[in-house]
ZAMARGU-4260 file (C-alpha; in steps of 0.2 Angstrom, whole numbers, plus 5000, padded with zeros to 4 digits):
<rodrens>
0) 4974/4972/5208 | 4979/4984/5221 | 4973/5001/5226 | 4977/5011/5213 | 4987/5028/5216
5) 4982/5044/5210 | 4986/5048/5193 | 4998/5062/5186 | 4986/5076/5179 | 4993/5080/5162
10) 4989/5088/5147 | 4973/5096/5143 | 4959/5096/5155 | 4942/5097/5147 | 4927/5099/5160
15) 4912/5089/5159 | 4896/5095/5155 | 4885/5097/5169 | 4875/5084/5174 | 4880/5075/5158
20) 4886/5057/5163 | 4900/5048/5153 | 4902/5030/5149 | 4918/5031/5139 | 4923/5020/5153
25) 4912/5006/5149 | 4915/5004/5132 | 4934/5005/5130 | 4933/4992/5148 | 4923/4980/5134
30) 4933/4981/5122 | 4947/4978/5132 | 4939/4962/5140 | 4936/4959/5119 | 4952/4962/5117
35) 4960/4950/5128 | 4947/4937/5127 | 4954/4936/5107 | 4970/4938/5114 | 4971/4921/5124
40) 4959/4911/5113 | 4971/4912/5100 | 4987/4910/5112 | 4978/4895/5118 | 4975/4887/5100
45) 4992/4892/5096 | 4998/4881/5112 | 4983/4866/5109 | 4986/4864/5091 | 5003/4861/5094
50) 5011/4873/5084 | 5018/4882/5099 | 5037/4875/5091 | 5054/4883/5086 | 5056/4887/5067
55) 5072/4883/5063 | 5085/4894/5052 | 5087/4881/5039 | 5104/4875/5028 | 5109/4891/5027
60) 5126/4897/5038 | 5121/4910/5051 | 5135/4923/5050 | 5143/4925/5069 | 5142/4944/5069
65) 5125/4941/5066 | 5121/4929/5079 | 5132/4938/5091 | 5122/4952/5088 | 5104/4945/5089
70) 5108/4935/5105 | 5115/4950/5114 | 5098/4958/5106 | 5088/4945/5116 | 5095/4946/5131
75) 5095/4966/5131 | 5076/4965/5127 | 5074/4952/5139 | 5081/4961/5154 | 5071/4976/5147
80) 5056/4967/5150 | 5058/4963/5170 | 5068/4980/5174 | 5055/4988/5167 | 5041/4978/5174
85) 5048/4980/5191 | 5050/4998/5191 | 5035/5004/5183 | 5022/4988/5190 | 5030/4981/5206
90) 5040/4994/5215 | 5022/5006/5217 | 5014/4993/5222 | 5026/4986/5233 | 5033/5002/5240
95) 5015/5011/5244 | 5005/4994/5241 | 4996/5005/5225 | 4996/5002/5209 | 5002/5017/5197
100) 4992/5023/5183 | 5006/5022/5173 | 5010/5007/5176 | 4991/5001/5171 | 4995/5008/5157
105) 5010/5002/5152 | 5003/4981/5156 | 4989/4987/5142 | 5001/4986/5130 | 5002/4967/5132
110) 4982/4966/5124 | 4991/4973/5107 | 5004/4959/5106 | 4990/4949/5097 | 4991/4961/5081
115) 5010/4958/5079 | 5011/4949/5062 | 4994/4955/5056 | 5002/4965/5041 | 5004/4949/5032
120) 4987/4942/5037 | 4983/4942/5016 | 5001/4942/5010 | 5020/4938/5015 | 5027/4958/5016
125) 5038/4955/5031 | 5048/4940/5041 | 5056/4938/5057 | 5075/4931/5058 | 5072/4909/5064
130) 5090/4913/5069 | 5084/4921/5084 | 5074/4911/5099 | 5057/4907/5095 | 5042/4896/5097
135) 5035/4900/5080 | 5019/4909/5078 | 5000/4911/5084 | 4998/4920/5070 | 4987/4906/5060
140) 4976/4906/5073 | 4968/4925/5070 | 4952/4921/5064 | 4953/4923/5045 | 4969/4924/5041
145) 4973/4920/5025 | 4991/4917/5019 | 5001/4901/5019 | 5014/4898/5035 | 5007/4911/5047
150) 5013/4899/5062 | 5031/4899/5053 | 5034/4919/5056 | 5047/4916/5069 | 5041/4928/5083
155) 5055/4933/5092 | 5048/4932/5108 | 5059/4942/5122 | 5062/4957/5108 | 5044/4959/5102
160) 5035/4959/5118 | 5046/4973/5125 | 5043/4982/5109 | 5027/4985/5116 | 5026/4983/5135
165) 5044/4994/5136 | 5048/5005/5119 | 5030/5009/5113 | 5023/5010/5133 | 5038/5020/5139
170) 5037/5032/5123 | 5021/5036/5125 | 5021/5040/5144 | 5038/5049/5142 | 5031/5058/5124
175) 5015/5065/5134 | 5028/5073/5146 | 5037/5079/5135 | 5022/5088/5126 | 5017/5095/5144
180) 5035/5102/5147 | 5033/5110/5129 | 5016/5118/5133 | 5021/5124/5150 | 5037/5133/5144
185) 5026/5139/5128 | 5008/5143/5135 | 5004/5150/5118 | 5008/5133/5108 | 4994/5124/5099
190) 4989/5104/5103 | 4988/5101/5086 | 5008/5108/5085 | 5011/5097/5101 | 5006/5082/5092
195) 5016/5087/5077 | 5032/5086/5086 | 5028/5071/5095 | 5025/5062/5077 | 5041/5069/5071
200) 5052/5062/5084 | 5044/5045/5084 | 5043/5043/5065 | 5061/5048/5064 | 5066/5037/5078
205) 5056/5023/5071 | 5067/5024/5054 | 5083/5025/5064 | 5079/5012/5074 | 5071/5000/5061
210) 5086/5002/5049 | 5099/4995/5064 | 5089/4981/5067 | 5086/4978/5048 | 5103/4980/5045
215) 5107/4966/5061 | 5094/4955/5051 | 5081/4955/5066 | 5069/4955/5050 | 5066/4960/5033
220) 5053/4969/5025 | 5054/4958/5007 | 5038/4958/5001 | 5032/4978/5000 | 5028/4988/4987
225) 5044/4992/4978 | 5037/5010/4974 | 5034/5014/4992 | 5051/5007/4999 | 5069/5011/4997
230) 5085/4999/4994 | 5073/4988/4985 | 5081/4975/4977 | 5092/4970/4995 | 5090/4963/5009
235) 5090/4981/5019 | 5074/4984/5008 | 5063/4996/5019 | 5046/5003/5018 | 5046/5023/5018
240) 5026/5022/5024 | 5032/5012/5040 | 5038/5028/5051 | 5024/5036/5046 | 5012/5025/5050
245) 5021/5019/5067 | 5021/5042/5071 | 5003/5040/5067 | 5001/5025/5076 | 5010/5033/5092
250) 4997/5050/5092 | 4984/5037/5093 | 4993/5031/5109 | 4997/5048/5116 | 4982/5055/5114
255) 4971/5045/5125 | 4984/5046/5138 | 4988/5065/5137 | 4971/5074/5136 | 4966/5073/5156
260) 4948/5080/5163 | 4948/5087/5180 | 4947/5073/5190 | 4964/5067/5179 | 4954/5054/5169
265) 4960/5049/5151 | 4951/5048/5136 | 4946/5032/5140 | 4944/5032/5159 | 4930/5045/5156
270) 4914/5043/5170 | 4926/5030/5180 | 4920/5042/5196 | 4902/5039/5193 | 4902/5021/5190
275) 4898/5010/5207 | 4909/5000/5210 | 4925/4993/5224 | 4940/5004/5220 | 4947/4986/5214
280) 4934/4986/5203 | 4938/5003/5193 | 4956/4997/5193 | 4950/4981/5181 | 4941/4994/5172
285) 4954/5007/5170 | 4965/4992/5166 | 4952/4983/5153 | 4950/5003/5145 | 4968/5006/5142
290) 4967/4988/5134 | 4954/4992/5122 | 4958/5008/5119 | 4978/5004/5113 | 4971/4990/5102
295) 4959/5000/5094 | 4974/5014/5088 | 4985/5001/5085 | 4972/4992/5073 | 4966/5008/5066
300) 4982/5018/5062 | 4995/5002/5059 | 4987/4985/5055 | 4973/4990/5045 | 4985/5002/5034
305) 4997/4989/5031 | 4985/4977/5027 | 4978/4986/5012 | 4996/4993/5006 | 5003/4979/5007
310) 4988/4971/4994 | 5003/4977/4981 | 5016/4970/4988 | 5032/4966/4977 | 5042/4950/4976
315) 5057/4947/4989 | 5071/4953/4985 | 5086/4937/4980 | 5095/4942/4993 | 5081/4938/5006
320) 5075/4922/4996 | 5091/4913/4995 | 5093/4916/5014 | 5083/4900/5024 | 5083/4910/5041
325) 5073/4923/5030 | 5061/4912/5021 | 5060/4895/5033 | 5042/4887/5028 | 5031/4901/5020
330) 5039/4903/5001 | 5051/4898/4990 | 5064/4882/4991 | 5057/4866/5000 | 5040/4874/5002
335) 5023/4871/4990 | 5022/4895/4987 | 5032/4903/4975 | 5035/4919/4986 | 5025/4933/4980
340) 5025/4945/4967 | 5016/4955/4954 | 5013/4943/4942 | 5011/4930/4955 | 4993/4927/4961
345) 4992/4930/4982 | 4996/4911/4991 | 4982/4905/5001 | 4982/4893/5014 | 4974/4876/5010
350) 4972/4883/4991 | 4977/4879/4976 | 4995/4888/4973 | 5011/4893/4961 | 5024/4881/4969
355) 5043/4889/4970 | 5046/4880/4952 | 5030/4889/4944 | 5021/4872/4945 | 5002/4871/4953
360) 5002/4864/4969 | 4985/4859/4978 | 4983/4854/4993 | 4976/4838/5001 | 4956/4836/4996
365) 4958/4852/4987 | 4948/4851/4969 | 4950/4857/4954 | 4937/4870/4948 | 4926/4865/4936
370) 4919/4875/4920 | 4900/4880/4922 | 4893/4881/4903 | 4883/4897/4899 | 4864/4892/4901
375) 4858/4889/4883 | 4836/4889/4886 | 4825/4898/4895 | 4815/4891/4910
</rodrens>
């Protein structure tokens, strides 16, 4: 990386205590490295074990509206991507041969790509459109994971990393302004109502946005708990917690990048000035920190919520089941898993399984348990 430029000082400045040293620094730069290190092992087990295919959309017609609209989607995200790359990353750099911190920022965003699909690391709650250009899934590949078809999700690949490198990226940056404009014109205004308002917008913005792109059938949300969604029994089926945990989510986000010391350092950049180091060198660790820091909010305010909500997750809706773009592989017809439901056990891979006709499928050298009698005498 480049020299970096010197960063925008917004949002509150809290002043060190002196001769106090922080390592702040250190610790989000390793678990960035962490991050990314996870990151590319399971990008590259996604790409060695060959599952780095297309899913395809199945018997079921595609309607042209709908593929209209998802390819001009593609290609709007996918354009999203370089223009933004360009004008946030490249044109600094090229133009004053420094690298923004705002653009740091923004390429941290990429470490969180990772954690896409984790909501249905136990469950199937959610699926992507096959319809739309994909190479599958990594998502098999998190260590762990748990339900069946986790390389069949279908990541839409263009649309999904923008979500993150230009919508979440560019939200936060622009939000933290915005929470700076507020408090300039309104001195008197608390952080904690600043932060308020920023949740707010997002979370109604997320619910705006989600419901288009549900309604263009970029996705669907089939599988959450009916008592925590809306529109339940169609394919438009959304859950109401989603906005609240994407505004909560997106504080996370801000705050790191809004709360500035003297020196303009974030919460995470804290004691980069008194680490020894090239000036290259605290750009890898600015880099690494922002890294760490994004998938630690991301993980602790989104995944990890959805995870356990989603532990009571309902059956998908008829709409979404008898559509093979929606279900391709991980449930229901021409697959081994009933999709899930109340009364249906949670699928796991390579484990015996309610088929889609509520027979018992088991895998291949999969064995039946056996009964261990009660012990009759005492040793």
């Amino acid at each position: 990386m480049a020299t970096i430029s010197q960063p925008m000082r917004t949002g509150v400045r809290a002043e060190p205590i002196a001769g106090q040293k922080s390592q702040a620094i250190l610790w989000w730069a390793g678990a960035g490295v962490f991050c990314w290190l996870l990151q590319l092992y399971i990008f590259g087990s996604w790409w060695y074990y060959g599952d780095m295919k297309r899913v395809p959309p199945g018997p079921t017609p595609v309607p042209q509206w709908m593929d209209l609209a998802q390819t001009a989607n593609t290609w709007f995200w996918g354009a999203a991507i370089v223009v933004t790359l360009y004008w946030w990353v490249f044109k600094p750099l090229f133009k004053t041969g420094k690298m923004s911190v705002d653009g740091i920022f923004l390429l941290g965003f990429w470490a969180i790509w990772w954690q896409d699909a984790l909501p249905n690391y136990n469950n199937l709650p959610f699926n992507y459109n096959s319809a739309m250009f994909n190479l599958g899934s990594w998502s098999c590949h998190i260590p762990g994971w748990q339900s069946p078809g986790g390389c069949l999700l279908a990541e839409p690949l263009a649309w999904d990393l923008a979500f993150y490198i230009v919508l979440s990226a560019l939200a936060v940056i622009f939000g933290t302004r915005w929470m700076q404009s507020m408090k300039s014109r309104n001195p008197n205004m608390s952080t904690p109502k600043l932060f308020f308002n920023y949740f707010v917008a997002i979370a109604i913005g997320d619910f705006i946005v989600e419901m288009i792109w549900v309604a263009m059938g970029l996705y669907h949300y089939g599988g959450m708990p009916n008592h925590l969604s809306i529109l339940n029994d169609t394919r438009f089926k959304f859950p109401i917690f989603e906005p609240i945990l994407i505004g909560a989510c997106f504080v996370g986000f801000a705050a790191f990048y809004y709360f500035r010391n003297d020196k303009g350092e974030t919460l995470a950049e804290r004691g980069l000035d008194q680490v020894n180091v090239s000036s290259s060198g605290k750009q890898w660790l600015r880099f690494f920190a922002f890294s760490g820091a994004i998938n630690a909010a991301f993980f602790t305010l989104f995944s990890v919520p959805h995870i356990l909500i989603n532990l009571n997750g309902d059956a998908w809706p008829k709409e979404i089941q008898e559509l093979s773009w929606y279900t391709h592989g991980l449930c229901g017809a021409d697959t081994s898993f009933v999709c899930q439901g109340k009364n249906v056990a949670l699928p796991r891979r390579d484990a015996i399984n309610i088929g889609p006709n509520g027979e018992i499928t088991m895998p291949e050298n999969a064995q039946v348990p056996q009964l261990v009698p009660f012990k009759l005498t005492v040793d």
